[in-house]
KEPA-793996 format. One record per residue (C-alpha): y, x, z. Coordinates in steps of 0.2 Angstrom, whole numbers, padded with zeros to 4 digits, always signed. Layout:
<recs>
YXZ ...
</recs>
This chain:
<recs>
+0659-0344+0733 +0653-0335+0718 +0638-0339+0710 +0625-0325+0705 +0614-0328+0691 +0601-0319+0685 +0597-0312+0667 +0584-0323+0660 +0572-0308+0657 +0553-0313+0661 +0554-0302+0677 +0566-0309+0683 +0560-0328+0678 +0543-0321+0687 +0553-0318+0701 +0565-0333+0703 +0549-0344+0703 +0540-0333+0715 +0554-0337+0727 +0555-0355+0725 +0538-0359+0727 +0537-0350+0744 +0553-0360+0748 +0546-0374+0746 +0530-0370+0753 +0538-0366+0770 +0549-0384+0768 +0530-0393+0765 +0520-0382+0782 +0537-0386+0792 +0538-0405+0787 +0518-0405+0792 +0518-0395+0809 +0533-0407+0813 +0521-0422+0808 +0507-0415+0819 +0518-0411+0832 +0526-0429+0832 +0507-0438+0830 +0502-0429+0846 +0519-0433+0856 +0516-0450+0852 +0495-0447+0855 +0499-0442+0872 +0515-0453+0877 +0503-0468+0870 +0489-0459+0882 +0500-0457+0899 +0508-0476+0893 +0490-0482+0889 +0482-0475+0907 +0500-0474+0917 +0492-0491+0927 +0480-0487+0941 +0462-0494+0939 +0467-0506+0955 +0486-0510+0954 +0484-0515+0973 +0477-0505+0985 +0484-0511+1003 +0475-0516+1018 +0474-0535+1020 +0473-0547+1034 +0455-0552+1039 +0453-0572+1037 +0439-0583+1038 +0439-0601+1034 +0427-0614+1039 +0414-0622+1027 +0424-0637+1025 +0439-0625+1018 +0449-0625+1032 +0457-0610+1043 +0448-0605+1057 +0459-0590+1062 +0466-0573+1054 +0468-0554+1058 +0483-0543+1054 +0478-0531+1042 +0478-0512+1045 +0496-0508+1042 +0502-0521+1053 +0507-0534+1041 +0503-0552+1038 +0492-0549+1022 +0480-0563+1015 +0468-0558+1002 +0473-0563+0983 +0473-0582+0978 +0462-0586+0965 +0473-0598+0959 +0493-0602+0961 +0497-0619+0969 +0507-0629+0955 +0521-0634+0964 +0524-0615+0967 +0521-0611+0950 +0536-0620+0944 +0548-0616+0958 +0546-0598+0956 +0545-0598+0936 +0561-0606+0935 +0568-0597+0950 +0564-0580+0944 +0555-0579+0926 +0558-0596+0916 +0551-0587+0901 +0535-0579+0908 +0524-0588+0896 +0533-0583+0882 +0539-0562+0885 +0530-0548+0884 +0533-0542+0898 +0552-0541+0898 +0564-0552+0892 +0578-0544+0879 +0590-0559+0881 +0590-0559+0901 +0593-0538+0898 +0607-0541+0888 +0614-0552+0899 +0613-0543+0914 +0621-0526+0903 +0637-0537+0899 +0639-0544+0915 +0637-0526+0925 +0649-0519+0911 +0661-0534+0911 +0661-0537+0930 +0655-0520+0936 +0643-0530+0949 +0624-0525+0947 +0612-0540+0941 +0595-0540+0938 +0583-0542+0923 +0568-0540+0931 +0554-0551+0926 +0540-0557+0937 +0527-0544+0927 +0544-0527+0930 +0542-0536+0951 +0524-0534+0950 +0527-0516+0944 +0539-0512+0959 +0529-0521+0971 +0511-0509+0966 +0523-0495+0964 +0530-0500+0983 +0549-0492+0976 +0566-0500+0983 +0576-0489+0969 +0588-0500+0957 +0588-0483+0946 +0589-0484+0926 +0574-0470+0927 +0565-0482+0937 +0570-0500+0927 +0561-0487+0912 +0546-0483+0921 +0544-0501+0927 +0547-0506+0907 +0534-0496+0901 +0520-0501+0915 +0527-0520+0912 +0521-0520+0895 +0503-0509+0898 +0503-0521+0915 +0501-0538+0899 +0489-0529+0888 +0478-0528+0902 +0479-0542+0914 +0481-0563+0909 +0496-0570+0914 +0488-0582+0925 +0482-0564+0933 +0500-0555+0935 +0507-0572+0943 +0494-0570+0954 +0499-0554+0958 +0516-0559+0962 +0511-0572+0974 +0501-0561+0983 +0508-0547+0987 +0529-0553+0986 +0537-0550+1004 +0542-0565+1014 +0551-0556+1028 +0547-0549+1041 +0530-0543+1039 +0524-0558+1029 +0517-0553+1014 +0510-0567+0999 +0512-0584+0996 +0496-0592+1007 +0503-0581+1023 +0520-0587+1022 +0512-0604+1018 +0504-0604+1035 +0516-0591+1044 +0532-0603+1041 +0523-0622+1039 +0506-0623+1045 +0497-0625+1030 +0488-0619+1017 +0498-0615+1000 +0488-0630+0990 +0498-0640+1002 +0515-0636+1001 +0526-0650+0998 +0541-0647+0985 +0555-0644+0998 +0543-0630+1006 +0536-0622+0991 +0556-0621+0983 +0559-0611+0999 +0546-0600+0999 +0549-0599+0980 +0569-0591+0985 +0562-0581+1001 +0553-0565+0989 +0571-0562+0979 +0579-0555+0995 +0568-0556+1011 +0579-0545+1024 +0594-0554+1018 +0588-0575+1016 +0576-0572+1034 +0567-0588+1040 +0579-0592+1055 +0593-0581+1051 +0608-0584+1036 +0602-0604+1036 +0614-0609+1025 +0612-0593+1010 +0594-0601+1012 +0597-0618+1011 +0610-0617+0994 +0599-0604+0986 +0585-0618+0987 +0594-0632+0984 +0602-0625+0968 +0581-0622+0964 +0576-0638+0965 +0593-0645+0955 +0586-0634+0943 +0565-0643+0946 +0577-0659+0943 +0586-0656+0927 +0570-0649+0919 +0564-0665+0922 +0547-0655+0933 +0552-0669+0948 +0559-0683+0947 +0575-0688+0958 +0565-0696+0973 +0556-0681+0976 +0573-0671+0974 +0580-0681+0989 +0566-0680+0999 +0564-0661+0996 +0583-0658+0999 +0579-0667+1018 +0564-0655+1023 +0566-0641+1031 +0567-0622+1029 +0556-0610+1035 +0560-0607+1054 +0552-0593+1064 +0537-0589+1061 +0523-0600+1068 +0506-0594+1076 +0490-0595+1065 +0477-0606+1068 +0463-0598+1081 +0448-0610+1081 +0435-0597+1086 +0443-0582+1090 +0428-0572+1096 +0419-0577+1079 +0434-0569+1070 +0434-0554+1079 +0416-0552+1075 +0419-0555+1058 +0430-0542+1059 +0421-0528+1066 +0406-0531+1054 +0419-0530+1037 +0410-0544+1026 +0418-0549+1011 +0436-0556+1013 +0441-0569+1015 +0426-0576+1020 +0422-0594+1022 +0411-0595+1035 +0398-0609+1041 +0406-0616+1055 +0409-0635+1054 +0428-0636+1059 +0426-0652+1065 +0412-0647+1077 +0422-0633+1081 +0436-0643+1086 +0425-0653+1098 +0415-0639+1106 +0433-0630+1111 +0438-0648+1118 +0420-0651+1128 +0423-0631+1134 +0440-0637+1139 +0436-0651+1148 +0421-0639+1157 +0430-0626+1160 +0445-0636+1169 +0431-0643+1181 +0421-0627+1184 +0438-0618+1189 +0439-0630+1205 +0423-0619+1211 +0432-0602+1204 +0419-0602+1190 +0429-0595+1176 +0419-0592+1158 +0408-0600+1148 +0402-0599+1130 +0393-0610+1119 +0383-0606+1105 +0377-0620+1091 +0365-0613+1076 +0358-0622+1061 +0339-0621+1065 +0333-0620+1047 +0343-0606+1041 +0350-0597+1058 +0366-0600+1052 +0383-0604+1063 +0390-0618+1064 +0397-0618+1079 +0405-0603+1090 +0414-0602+1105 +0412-0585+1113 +0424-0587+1129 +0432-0599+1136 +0452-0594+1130 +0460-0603+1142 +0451-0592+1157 +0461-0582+1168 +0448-0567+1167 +0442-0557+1155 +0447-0573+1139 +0445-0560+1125 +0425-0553+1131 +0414-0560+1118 +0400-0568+1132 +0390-0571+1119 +0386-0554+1114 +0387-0547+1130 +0369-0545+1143 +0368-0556+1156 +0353-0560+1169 +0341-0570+1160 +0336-0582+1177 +0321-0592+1171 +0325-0595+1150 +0311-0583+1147 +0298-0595+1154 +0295-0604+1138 +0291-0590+1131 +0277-0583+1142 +0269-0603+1141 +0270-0601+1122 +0263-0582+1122 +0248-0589+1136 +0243-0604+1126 +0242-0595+1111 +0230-0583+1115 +0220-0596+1124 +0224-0589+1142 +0229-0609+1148 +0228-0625+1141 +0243-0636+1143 +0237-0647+1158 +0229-0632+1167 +0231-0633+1185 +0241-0616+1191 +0241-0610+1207 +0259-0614+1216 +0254-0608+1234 +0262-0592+1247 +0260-0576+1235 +0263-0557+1237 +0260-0546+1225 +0260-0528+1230 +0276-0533+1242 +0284-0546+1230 +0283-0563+1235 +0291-0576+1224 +0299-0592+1230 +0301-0608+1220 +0322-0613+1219 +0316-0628+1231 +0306-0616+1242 +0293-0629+1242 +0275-0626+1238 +0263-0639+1227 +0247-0631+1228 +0241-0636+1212 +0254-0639+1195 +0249-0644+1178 +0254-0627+1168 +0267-0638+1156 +0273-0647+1174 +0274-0631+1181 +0285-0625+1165 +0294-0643+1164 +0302-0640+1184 +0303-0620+1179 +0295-0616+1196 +0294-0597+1201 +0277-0597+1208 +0266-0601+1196 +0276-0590+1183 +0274-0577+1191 +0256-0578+1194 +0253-0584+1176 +0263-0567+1171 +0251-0558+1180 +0236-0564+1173 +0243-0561+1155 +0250-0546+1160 +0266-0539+1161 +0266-0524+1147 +0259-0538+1136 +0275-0550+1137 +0287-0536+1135 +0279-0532+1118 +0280-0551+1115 +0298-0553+1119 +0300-0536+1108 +0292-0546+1096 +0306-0559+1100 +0321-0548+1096 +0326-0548+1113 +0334-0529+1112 +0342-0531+1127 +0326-0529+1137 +0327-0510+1135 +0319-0503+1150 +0301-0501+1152 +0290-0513+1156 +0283-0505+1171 +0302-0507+1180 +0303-0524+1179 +0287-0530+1184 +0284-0548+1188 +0301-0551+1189 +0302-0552+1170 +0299-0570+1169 +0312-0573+1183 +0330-0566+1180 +0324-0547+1183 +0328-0544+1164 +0344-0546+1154 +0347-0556+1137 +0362-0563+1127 +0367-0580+1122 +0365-0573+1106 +0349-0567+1104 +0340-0579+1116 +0345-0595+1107 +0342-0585+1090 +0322-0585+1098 +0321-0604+1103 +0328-0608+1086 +0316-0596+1076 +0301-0605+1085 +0306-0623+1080 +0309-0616+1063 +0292-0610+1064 +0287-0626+1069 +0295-0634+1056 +0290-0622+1040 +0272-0622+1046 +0273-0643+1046 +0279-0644+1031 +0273-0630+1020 +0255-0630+1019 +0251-0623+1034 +0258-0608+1033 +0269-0594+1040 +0285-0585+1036 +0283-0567+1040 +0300-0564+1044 +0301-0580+1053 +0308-0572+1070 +0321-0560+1064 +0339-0561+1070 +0354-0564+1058 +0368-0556+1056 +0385-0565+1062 +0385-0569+1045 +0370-0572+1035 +0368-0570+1018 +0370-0587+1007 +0350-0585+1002 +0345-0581+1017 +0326-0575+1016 +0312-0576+1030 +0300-0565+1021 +0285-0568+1011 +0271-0584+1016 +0256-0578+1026 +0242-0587+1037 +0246-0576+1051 +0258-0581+1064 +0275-0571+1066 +0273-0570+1084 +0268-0589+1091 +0257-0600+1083 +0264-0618+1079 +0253-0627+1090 +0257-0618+1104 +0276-0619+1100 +0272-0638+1100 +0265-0640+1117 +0279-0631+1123 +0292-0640+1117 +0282-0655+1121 +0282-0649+1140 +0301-0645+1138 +0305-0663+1132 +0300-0667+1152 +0313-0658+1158 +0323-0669+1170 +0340-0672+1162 +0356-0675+1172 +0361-0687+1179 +0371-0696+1164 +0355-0692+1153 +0345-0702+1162 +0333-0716+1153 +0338-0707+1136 +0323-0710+1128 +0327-0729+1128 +0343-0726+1116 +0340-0724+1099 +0355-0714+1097 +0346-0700+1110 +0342-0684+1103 +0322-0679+1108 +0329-0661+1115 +0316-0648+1120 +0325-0637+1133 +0324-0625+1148 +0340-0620+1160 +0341-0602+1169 +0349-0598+1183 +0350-0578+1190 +0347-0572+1206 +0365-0576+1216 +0371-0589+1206 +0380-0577+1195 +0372-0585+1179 +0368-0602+1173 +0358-0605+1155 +0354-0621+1146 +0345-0618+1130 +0342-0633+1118 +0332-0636+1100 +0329-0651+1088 +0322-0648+1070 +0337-0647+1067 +0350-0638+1079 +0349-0626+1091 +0362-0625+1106 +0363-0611+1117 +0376-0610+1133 +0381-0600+1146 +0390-0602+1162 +0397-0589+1174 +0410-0575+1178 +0412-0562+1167 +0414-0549+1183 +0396-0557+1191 +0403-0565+1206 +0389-0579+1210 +0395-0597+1215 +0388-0610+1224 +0380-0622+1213 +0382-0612+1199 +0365-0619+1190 +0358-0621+1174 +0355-0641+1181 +0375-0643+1186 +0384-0631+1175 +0375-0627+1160 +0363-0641+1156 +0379-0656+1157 +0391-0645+1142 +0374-0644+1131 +0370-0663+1133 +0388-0667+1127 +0388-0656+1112 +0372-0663+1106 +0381-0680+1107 +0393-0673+1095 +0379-0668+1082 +0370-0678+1071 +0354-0686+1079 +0337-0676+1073 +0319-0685+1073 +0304-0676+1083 +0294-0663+1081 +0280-0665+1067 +0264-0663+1074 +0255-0645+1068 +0239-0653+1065 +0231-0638+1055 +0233-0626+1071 +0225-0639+1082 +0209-0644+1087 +0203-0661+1097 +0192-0659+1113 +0186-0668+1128 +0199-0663+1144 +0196-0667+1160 +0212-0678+1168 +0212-0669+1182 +0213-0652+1181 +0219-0650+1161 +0205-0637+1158 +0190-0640+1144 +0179-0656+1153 +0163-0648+1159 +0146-0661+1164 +0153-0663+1183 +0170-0670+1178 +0172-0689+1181 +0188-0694+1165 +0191-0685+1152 +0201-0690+1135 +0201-0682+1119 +0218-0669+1116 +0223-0660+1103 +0224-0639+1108 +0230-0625+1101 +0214-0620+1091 +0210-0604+1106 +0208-0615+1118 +0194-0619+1115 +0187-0602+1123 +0194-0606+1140 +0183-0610+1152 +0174-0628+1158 +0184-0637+1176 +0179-0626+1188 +0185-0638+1201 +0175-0655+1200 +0157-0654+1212 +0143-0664+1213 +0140-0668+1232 +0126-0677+1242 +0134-0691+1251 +0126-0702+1264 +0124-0720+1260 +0140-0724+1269 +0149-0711+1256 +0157-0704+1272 +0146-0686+1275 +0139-0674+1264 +0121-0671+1268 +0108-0664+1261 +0087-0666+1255 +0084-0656+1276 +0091-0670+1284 +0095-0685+1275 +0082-0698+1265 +0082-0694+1247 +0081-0712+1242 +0099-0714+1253 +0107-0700+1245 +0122-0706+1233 +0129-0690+1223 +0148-0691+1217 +0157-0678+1207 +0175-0673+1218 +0188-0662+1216 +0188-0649+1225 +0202-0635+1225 +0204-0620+1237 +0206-0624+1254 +0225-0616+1252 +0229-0626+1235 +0223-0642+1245 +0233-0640+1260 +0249-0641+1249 +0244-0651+1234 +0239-0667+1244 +0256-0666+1252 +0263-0671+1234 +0250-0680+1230 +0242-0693+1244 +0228-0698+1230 +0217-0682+1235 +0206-0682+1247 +0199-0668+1256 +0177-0666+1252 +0166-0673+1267 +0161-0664+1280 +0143-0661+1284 +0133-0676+1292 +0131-0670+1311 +0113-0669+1307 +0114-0657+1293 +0120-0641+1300 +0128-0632+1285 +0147-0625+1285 +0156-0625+1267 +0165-0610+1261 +0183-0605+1261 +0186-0621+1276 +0198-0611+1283 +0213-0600+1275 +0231-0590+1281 +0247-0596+1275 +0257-0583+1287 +0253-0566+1289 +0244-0561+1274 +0232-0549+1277 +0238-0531+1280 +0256-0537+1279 +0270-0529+1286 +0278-0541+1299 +0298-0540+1306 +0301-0549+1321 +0316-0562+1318 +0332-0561+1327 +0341-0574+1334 +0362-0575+1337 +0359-0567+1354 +0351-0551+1345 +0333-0557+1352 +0318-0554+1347 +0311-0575+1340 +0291-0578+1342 +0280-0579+1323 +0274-0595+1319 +0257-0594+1313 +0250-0605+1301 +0234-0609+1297 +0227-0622+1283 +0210-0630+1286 +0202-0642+1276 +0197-0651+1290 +0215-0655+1299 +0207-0662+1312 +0196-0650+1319 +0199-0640+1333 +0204-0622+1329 +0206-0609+1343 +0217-0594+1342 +0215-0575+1347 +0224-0559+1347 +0218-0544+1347 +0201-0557+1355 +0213-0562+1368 +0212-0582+1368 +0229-0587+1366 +0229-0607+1363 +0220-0620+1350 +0228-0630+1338 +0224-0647+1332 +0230-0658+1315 +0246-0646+1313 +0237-0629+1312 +0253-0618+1320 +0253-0605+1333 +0268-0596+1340 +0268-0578+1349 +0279-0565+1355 +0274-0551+1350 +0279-0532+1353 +0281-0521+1340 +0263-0513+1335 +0245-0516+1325 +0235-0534+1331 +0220-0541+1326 +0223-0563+1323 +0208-0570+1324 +0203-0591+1323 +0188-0598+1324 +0185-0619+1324 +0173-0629+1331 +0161-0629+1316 +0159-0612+1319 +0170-0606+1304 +0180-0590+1309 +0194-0579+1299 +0203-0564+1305 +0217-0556+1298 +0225-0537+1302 +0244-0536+1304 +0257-0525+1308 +0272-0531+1318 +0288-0517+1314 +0305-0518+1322 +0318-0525+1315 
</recs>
């Protein structure tokens, strides 16, 4: 090619440089935009490299598991996906460590997320024996595993490069061997180390011995082929040849190789431990942190399902099929104990009973004495009416059907009889005790007030295991703080936790007002419910030192479908519940027999709590009179000196000791009209109703009836003669016997005078007298009558009654 040259003229010279310099100018901008362009491809390759990981590598639904406080499994839920999926360990066992490091990634420690030596291997060996082998390290598995790819493509081994190396810059190594053990498949659909831990041995992955954690180590690097229980001997070789390898790196010695070559593999998968199911469920449901480790002592746990065991094989022999028991640490509310059904029941095993409503029979009773004491309504000896009642039509009957006349109000609560509940409701009033056990948390009293009535302290309402044993816990508590804490309150003292409370559980700020009770009335309550009569096997367990001093109550629902027992110390609270899911009543399906017998034996198995301190601060010492428990007025003949809640001390004087006029013979009450003045001896007595006196001194032989009137001193006493059947205007049916007939009333009539003539009249018909046993029989036709009866005193009574046909 020829070359041209220019004339050197100082045109041309201009020109040539002209040319050159914009040559080289264009060489210069091209070289920089080429610059610029290749900092900004590197700029954003390093940006997509530098964020290609997702903020969480792992985002898959995980099994929910709970543990006991001691650490142990209590049971497990599959996760969402349907796979066995524990939460991440926050540590990798040793033992598991090593196997799979020198089974899978010897160098882990050392790369940086790949390993150039085992990639070159694994290129000459594909090229040289044209059979595909692996270079993956642990961090390139973690990759895949996030990623959730199958493909063995060069694209993917690339992508799985580049994240491998982000995957060390942002996480320890400690962190992405974690990772690994977590979410490694392990056949089937067990996922992570701890599952196949448990799933294939029974125990945690901190207790894998060498032979198991070598198997599990081999399991991840083909799970559908090397399947627990299927291919045994790829398995076994495959972990042999691993621990060989533990041996000759001198990680075990040779008599741990021997007795890790003779353990054995993984088999099908086992079942997972399933303490307290229904707790799990609960857990469950409520999404807490996971896992969770729980309060629930595993050891008690494992005792309260062998006492419900034993119970629940006795109970089925009368066709009594669930119970639940529930067992609460008193000072914080927390559970240590939880067994919602019994599993073994051939109805409804899976129906949490402690959640669930359920007729509360008599457990609300405590709570009405607490609430009647408090406000100064009672004080804890006063004598309550337990005679024949009707209240607008109801008529309550003690279990015994037995009447006392007269109970001492913690007597009355210590035998739980109906009568003088009812009555005792009444006076506080019924509107005012549903806002009380509002107060209490009991939310499954959710109709009004006006439809239960005076059957709210007897079964007419519902309450769960749950909540109710929640409110005799949150009293002792409040015994307990007030005891010993200045006297004072916890505001949020009677709130319900949730299934599971927060570590620093708070009760709310201190106050001098009580939550809902004061403690001295929840004293005398639980002093009255340590009277309780215990079973059989209980009995004379105050003489034991080993005896817990147990407040308690028992309920039992209308039909027998229901049986309660309800316990507190200072320290526990047990709550249980008997019964059939689908409400079929049994005979002899009590609190006493059923309930009361399974809360006895689990308080055996806790430690043994001392009594109740004494409230002193909300207490105040006066003068009672012994016999009727009310505040000692002039006319009453013992007293002694007891500590009250502090508004007692507004109740009123004994209203049942007199001061009579007795002739000197101390057998006639006369008077200053016919009787010498220097004769008369006067003498206080007790005297109560004439009704309360014809069944009290049945119980109790000690009472004696006043004195009549000398002969000489003509004067009659008041209310000498009183009704037990009919009540006035009361509508009566006429009984029917087998053959369909009509049967005659029994009248009965009590006199304070037994033996006293009494004369009988219907409608002023004469129609007999009656003499000691005051009872008259008629037959009667349907229709309105007027009873009539009049003694030989003079004393008459009369009653209106309507006899209807049956």
């Amino acid at each position: 090619m020829t070359e041209i040259i220019l004339p050197e003229t100082k045109e041309n010279g201009l020109k040539l440089y002209v040319k050159n310099f914009g040559l080289l100018k264009n060489k210069r901008l091209y070289s920089l935009k080429n610059k610029v362009f290749l900092l900004l491809l590197f700029l954003v390759v390093g940006a997509i490299w530098w964020f290609c990981l997702p903020q969480k590598l792992f985002d898959k639904p995980v099994s929910t598991v709970v543990y006991s406080k001691n650490g142990y499994l209590l049971g497990a839920r599959i996760a969402k996906d349907g796979q066995w999926r524990f939460p991440s360990s926050k540590k990798i066992p040793f033992k598991f460590e090593k196997a799979i490091l020198q089974f899978e990634d010897a160098y882990f420690y050392k790369h940086p997320g790949f390993n150039p030596v085992a990639i070159a291997k694994a290129a000459y060996h594909n090229l040289a024996y044209g059979k595909r082998r692996g270079a993956s390290t642990i961090t390139q598995q973690v990759i895949r595993l996030s990623r959730g790819s199958t493909k063995r493509t060069y694209t993917e081994k690339l992508i799985e490069f580049a994240k491998a190396l982000r995957l060390e810059l942002r996480y320890s190594k400690k962190e992405i061997l974690n990772f690994y053990a977590s979410y490694a498949p392990f056949g089937g659909n067990v996922v992570g180390l701890e599952t196949a831990s448990w799933r294939y041995f029974g125990v945690s992955a901190t207790d894998l011995s060498w032979g198991q954690a070598a198997g599990l180590a081999v399991l991840p690097n083909a799970p559908s082929l090397v399947f627990p229980g299927k291919n045994e001997k790829l398995l076994r070789q495959k972990r042999n040849r691993l621990l060989k390898k533990l041996l000759q790196n001198e990680i075990i010695d040779q008599a741990t190789y021997q007795l890790a070559l003779a353990e054995d593999l993984p088999q099908e998968p086992l079942a997972l431990p399933d303490l307290a199911p229904h707790f799990v469920e609960r857990i469950k449901q409520h999404q807490p942190k996971n896992p969770v480790t729980s309060d629930i002592d595993y050891f008690l746990q494992q005792q309260i399902n062998q006492i419900a065991k034993q119970h629940a094989q006795q109970l089925s022999h009368n066709q009594i099929k669930n119970l639940a028991i529930l067992v609460l640490d008193v000072p914080t509310r927390k559970v240590i104990a939880y067994m919602g059904n019994n599993p073994n029941s051939s109805q409804d095993p899976y129906v949490d009973v402690i959640q669930q409503p359920r007729s509360a029979g008599s457990i609300f009773k405590p709570f009405l004495f607490t609430a009647a004491l408090d406000e100064g309504n009672i004080l804890p000896n006063t004598l309550l009416a337990d005679i024949p009642t009707n209240i607008n039509g109801y008529s309550p009957l003690n279990f015994d059907k037995l009447y006392r006349g007269a109970v001492p109000a913690n007597e009355a609560l210590a035998m739980s009889l109906n009568v003088p509940a009812v009555r005792l409701l009444q006076d506080y009033g019924v509107e005012k005790f549903y806002k009380k056990l509002k107060r209490l948390n009991q939310h499954k009293v959710n109709r009004p007030a006006a439809s239960y009535g005076l059957s709210l302290t007897l079964g007419g309402a519902e309450c769960s295991l749950w909540e109710v044993t929640h409110a005799y816990a949150n009293m002792a508590s409040t015994l307990n703080f007030y005891s010993k804490n200045s006297s004072t309150y916890r505001t949020n003292e009677f709130k319900i936790n949730t299934i599971l409370p927060e570590k620093d559980e708070h009760f709310g700020a201190l106050t001098q007002e009580s939550p809902v009770f004061g403690a001295g009335a929840i004293y005398h309550t639980f002093k009255a419910l340590k009277k309780v009569n215990r079973p059989q096997s209980e009995l004379n367990w105050q003489f034991y030192s080993s005896a817990q001093p147990i407040a308690w109550k028992t309920g039992t629902s209308h039909g027998f479908k229901d049986a309660w027992a309800v316990g507190v110390t200072p320290k526990y609270a047990v709550g249980i519940w008997v019964g059939n899911t689908d409400g079929e009543g049994r005979p002899g399906l009590t609190g006493v027999k059923a309930a009361a017998p399974i809360m006895f034996e689990v308080f055996s198995k806790l430690p043994v709590s001392k009594d109740f301190d004494i409230p002193f601060d909300d207490l105040i010492k006066k003068n009672i009179c012994k016999h009727s428990g009310m505040l000692a007025g002039l006319q009453c003949p013992e007293t002694e000196e007891s500590y009250i809640p502090k508004k007692g001390e507004k109740t009123s004087t004994c209203k049942f000791h007199q001061i009579i006029n007795l002739d000197s013979n101390l057998k006639y009450q006369v008077n200053l009209n016919c009787y010498d003045n220097q004769k008369i001896r006067q003498q206080s007595w007790l005297v109560l109703p004439t009704l309360w006196a014809y069944y009290y001194k049945q119980f109790n032989p000690h009472y004696k009836d006043i004195p009549a009137f000398s002969p000489e001193c003509s004067q009659s006493l008041p209310d000498i003669m009183h009704f037990i059947f009919p009540v006035n205007q009361e509508s009566i049916l006429l009984p029917k016997g087998f053959n369909e007939k009509s049967n005659p009333l029994v009248l009965k009539l009590a006199h304070r005078f037994p033996e006293k003539e009494v004369y009988w009249y219907l409608n002023r018909k004469y129609i007999g007298k009656t003499q000691h046993f005051h009872e008259m029989q008629i037959s009667a036709q349907v229709g309105k009558y007027q009873l009539l009866v009049l003694d030989e005193l003079g004393n008459q009574l009369s009653r209106d009654i309507v006899i209807q046909k049956n």
